[in-house]
TIVOZA-272912 format. One line per field, with one value per residue (C-alpha): z, y negated, x; residue number from 0. Coordinates in nm, 2 decimals. Last residue first. Layout:
% residues N
up = Z_...
north = Y_...
east = X_...
bator = NUM_...
This chain:
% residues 388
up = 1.70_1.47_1.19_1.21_1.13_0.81_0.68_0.78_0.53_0.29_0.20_-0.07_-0.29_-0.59_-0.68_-1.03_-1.08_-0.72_-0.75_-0.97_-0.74_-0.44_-0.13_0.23_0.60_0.87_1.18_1.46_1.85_1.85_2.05_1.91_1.94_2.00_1.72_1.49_1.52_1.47_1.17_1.07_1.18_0.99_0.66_0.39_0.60_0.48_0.65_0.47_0.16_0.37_0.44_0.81_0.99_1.36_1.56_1.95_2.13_1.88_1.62_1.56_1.38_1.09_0.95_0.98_0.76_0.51_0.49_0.18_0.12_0.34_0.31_-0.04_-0.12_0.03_0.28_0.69_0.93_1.30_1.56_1.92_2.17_2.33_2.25_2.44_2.32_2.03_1.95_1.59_1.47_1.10_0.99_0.76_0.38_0.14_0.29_0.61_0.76_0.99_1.41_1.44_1.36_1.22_0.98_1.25_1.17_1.43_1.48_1.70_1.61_1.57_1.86_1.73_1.38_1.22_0.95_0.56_0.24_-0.04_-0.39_-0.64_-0.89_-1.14_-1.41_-1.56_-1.22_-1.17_-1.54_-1.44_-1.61_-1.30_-1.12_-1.28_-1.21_-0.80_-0.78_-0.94_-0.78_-0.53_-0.50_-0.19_0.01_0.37_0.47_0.87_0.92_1.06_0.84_0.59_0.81_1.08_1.21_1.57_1.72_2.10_2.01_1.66_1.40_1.14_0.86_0.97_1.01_0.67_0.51_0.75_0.60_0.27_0.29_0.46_0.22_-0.06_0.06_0.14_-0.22_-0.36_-0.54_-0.92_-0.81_-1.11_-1.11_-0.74_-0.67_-0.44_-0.67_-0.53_-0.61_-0.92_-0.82_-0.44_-0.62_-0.77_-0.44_-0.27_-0.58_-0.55_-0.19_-0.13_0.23_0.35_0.65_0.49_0.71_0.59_0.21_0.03_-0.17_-0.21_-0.52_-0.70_-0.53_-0.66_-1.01_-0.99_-0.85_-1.12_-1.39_-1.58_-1.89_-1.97_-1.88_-2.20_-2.33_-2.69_-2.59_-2.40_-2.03_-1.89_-1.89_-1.71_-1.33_-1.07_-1.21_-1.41_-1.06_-0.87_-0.67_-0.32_-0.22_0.13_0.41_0.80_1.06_1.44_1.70_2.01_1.91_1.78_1.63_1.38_1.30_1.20_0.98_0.80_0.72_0.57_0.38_0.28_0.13_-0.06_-0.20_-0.31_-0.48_-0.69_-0.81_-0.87_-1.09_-1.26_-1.22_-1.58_-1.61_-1.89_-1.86_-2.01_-1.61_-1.59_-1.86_-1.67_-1.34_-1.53_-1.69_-1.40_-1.45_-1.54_-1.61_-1.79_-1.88_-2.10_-2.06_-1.99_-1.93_-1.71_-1.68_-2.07_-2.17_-2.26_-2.34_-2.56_-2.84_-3.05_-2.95_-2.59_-2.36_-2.65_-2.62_-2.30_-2.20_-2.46_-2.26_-1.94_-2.07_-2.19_-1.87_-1.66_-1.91_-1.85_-1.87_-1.95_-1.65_-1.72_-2.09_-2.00_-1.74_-1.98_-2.25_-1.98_-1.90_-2.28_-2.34_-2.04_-2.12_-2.33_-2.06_-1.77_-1.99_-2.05_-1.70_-1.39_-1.55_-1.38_-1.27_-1.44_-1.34_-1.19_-1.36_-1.21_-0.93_-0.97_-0.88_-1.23_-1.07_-0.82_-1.00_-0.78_-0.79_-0.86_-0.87_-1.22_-1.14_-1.26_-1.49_-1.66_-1.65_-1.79_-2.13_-2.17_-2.17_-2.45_-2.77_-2.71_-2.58_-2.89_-3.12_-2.94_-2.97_-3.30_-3.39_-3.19_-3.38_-3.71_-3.59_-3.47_-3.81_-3.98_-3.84_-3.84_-4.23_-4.27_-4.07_-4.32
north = 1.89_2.13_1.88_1.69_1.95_2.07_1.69_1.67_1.99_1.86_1.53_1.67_1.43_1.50_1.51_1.37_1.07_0.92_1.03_0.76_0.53_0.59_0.71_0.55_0.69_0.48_0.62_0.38_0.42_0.72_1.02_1.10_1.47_1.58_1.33_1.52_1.87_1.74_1.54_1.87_2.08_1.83_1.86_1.58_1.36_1.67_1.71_1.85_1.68_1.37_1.26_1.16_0.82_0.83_0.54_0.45_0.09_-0.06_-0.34_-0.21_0.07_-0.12_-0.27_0.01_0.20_0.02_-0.05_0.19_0.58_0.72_0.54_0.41_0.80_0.95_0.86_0.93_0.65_0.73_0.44_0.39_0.17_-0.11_-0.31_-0.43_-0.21_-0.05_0.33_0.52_0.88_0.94_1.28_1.42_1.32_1.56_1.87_1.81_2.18_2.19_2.26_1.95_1.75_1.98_1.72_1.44_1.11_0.82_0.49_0.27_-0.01_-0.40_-0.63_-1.01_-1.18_-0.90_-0.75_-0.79_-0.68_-0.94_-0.77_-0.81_-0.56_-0.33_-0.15_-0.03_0.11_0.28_0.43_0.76_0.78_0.93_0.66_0.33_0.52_0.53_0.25_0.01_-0.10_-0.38_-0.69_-0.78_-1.09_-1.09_-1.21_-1.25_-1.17_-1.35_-1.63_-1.30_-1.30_-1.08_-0.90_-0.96_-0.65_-0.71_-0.57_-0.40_-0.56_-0.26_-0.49_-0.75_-0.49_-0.33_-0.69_-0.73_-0.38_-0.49_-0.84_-0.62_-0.37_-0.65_-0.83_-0.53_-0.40_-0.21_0.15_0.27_0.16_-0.03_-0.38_-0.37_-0.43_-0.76_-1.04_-1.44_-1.71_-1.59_-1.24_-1.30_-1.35_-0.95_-0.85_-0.94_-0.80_-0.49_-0.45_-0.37_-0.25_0.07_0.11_0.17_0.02_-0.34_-0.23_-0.56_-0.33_0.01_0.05_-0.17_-0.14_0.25_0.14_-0.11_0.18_0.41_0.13_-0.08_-0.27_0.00_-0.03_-0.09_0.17_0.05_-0.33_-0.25_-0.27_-0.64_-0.78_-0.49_-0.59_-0.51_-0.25_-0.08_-0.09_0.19_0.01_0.15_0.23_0.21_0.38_0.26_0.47_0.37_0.68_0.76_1.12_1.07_0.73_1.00_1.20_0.86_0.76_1.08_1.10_0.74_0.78_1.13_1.03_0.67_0.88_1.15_0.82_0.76_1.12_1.13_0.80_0.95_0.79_0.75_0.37_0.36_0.61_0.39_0.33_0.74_0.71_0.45_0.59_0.92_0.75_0.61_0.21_0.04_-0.38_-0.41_-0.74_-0.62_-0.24_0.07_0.40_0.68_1.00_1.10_0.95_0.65_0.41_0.10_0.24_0.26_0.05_-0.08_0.18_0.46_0.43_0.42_0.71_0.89_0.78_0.89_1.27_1.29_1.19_1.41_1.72_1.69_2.04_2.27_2.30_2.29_2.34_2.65_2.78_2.71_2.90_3.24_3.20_3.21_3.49_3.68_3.74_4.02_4.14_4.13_4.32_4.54_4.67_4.59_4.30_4.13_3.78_3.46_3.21_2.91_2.65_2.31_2.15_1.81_1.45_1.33_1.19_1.45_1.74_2.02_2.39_2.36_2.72_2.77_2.39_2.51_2.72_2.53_2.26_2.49_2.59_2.19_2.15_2.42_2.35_1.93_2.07_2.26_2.01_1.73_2.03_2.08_1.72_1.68_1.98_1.85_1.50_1.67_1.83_1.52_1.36_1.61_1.59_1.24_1.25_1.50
east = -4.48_-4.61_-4.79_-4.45_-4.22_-4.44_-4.43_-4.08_-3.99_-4.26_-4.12_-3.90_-3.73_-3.60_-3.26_-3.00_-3.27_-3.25_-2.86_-2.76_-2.84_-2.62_-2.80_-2.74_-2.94_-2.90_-3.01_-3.02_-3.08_-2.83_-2.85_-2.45_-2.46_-2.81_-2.95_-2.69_-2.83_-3.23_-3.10_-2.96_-3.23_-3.49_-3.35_-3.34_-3.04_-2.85_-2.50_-2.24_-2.36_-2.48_-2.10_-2.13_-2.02_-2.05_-2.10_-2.03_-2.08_-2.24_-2.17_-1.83_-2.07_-2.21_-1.93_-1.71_-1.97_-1.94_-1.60_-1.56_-1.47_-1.74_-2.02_-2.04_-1.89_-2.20_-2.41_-2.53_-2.46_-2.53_-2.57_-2.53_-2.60_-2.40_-2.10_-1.80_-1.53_-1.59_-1.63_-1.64_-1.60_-1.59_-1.64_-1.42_-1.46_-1.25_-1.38_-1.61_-1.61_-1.85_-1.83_-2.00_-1.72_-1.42_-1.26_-1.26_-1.14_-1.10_-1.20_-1.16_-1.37_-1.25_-1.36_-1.39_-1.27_-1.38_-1.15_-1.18_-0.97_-0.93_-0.90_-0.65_-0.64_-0.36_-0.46_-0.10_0.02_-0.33_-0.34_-0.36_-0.72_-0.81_-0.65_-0.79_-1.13_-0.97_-0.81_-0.54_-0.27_-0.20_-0.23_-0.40_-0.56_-0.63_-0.95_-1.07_-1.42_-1.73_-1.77_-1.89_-2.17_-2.23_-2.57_-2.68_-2.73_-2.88_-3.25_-3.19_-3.35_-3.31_-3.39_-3.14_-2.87_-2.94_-2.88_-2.56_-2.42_-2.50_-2.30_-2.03_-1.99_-1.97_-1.70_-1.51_-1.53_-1.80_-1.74_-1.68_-1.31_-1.03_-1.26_-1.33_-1.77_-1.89_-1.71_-1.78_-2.03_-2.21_-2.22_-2.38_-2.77_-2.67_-2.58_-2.94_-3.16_-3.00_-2.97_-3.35_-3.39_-3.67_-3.86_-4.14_-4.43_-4.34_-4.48_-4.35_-4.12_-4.13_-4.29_-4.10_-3.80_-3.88_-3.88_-3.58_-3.41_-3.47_-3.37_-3.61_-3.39_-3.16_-2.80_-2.58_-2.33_-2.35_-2.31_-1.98_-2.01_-1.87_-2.20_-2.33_-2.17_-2.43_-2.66_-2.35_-2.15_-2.44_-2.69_-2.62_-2.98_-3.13_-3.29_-3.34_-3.47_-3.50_-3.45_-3.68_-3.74_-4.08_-3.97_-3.70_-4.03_-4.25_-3.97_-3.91_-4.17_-4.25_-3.94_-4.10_-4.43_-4.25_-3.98_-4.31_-4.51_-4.22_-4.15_-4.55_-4.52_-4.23_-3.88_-3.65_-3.77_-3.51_-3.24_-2.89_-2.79_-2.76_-2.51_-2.31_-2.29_-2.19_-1.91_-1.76_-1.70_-1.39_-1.35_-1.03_-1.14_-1.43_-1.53_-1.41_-1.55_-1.46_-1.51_-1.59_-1.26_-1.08_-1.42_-1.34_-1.18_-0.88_-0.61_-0.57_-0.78_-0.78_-0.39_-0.35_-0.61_-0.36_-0.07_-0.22_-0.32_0.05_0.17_-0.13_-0.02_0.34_0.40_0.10_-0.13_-0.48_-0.49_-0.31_-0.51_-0.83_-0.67_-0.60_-0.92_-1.10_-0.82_-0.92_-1.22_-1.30_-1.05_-1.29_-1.61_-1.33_-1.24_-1.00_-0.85_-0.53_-0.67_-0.71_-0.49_-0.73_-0.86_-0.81_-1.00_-1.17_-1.07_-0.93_-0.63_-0.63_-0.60_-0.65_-0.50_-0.14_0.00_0.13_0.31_0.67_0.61_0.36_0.65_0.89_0.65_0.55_0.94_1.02_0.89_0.96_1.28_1.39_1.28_1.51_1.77_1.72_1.73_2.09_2.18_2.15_2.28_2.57_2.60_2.59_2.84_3.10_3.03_3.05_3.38_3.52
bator = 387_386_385_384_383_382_381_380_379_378_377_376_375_374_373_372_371_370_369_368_367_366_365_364_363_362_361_360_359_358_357_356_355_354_353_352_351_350_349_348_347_346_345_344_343_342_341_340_339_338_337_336_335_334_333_332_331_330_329_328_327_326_325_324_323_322_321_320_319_318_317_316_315_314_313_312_311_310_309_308_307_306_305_304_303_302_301_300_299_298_297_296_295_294_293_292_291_290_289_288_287_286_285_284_283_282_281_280_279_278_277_276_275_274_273_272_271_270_269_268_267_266_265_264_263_262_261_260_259_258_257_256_255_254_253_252_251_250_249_248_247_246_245_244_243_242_241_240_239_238_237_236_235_234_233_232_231_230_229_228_227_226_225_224_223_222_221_220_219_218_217_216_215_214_213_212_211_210_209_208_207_206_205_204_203_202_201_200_199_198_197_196_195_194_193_192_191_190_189_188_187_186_185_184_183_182_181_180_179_178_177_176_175_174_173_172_171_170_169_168_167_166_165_164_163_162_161_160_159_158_157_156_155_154_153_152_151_150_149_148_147_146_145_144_143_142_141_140_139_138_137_136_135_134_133_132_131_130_129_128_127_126_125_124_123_122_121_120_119_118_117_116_115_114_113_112_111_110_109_108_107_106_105_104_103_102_101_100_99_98_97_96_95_94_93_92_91_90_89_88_87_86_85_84_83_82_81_80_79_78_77_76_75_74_73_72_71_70_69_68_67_66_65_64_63_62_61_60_59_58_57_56_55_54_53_52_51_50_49_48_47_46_45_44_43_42_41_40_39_38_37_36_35_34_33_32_31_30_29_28_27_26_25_24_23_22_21_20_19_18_17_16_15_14_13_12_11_10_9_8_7_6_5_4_3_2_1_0
């Protein structure tokens, strides 16, 4: 009788377990319908598709209505963590298409790496057209009483590719070795090689985090200093790493850790820096300029016992690093500016920006991969010079 009672229980018990696996997805759908970001894979989800009004709009609805799904089905990010896990530990050596691992739990953004596989990817009339518009850009900036500096933020696969798996390798000429190349040892190019400068610091100490795609304190300031010494600004004299207080961390992993949602597995220690003098006020402004900034709102900088001002214009090694704090508490005032909202490439918003801060400095920061995603365009300063 027992035996029996037994065995029924375990019946239902199983039913039940089935009956939740079925249904839980189902209620967590329910319950997030309405999420519209992920933020561990840093991308918006897809949407619910909209009543149809006609039947080119319902041929489609069941392609929508499976991305929705795939989006947002119950415990999705779990599920999607523990099979990033497994890959990670088990399988293979690269999780998913955003990020790849290598040795040591070493993580690098997938596109970072795929671009680093092009081998001299940069045309000779590509090359020639970054040197035409630096020098541009240059001679309209002096026009308006403002010093120009450019530079590269060697993506992590130029830095650290010993730790990328031998499949994913870089190539041997990358598109910024090809325009150091070029650019190099021409003094009227106002133009700083950071490459070559991080990669003599590897031996000695670590410039990039293990779990981030980005550098680490350490290495901001090392490149902040180098553009400091190229733009020899009178009264700016550039820090060294003596100059900063370190505090070490151990925290959780960053943002490629993150998107694979593996930050409390992939943890790091990193030392975060502050200057042993005046630290910046800083503040963030989403609305600067009247612009909407999205995920990276303006940066607004002053320090006390400084002089001149400075505008930085980058991308995420501008924005989402010390970077930029290491450049502006050497002036009175800095702003730091996300170049997607506002385009170092266009005149009227260089023009729109000199009339806000009036900076001495304009330092303008570009992350590798991007000299082969866009090409440059030196005819909009060309065109501004010739009617000035």
């Amino acid at each position: 009788m027992r035996s029996n009672i037994q065995s029924s229980l375990a019946k239902r018990l199983r039913v039940g377990l089935f009956l939740a696996a079925l249904f839980l997805p189902f209620g967590g759908l329910v319950l997030n319908w309405n999420t519209t970001v992920s933020l561990e894979e840093k991308r918006d989800l897809a949407p619910l598709p909209e009543v149809p009004s006609g039947l080119a709009e319902l041929a489609e609805l069941p392609r929508g209505m499976e991305k929705f799904i795939s989006d947002h089905f119950g415990f999705r990010q779990e599920l999607s963590s523990l099979y990033n896990l497994i890959q990670l530990r088990v399988l293979a050596p690269k999780p998913s298409r955003w990020v790849v691992s290598g040795d040591d739990d070493w993580l690098y953004m997938g596109q970072s790496v795929s671009y680093a596989r092009k081998n001299a990817p940069l045309s000779a009339k590509r090359l020639e057209a970054w040197a035409t518009l630096l020098r541009a850009k240059r001679d309209w900036l002096t026009r308006r009483g403002v010093r120009y500096v450019f530079t590269v933020a060697p993506s992590k696969p130029s830095i650290y590719s010993s730790q990328i798996p031998q499949d994913l390798a870089p190539a041997p000429v990358s598109a910024l070795d090809q325009l150091n190349g070029v650019l190099t040892g021409q003094s009227d190019i106002p133009w700083i090689d950071l490459k070559s400068m991080l990669l003599e610091q590897v031996a000695t100490r670590q410039v990039y985090h293990k779990t981030d795609t980005h550098w680490n304190d350490t290495g901001a300031a090392l490149a902040a200093s180098a553009v400091l010494r190229r733009a020899a600004m009178p009264g700016v004299t550039p820090p060294g790493l003596d100059d900063f207080r370190r505090r070490s961390v151990s925290g959780i992993g960053l943002d490629l850790a993150k998107m694979l949602g593996l930050q409390y597995m992939l943890t790091e220690d990193y030392e975060v820096l502050s200057p042993l003098g005046s630290s910046p006020v800083a503040i963030r402004d989403r609305t600067y300029l009247g612009r909407d900034w999205g995920p990276y709102p303006a940066r607004l900088f002053s320090t006390a016992g400084r002089s001149g001002r400075v505008a930085i214009v980058g991308d995420s090694f501008v924005m989402a690093t010390t970077f930029t704090d290491r450049i502006a508490e050497q002036f009175a005032t800095g702003v730091g500016v996300h170049r997607d909202k506002l385009s170092p490439d266009s005149p009227q918003d260089l023009e729109l920006l000199i009339k806000a801060v009036q900076p001495d400095l304009i330092v303008e920061e570009l992350v590798e991969r991007n000299l082969i995603r866009f090409a440059p365009d030196p005819k909009p300063f060309l065109e501004a010079l010739a009617v000035q």
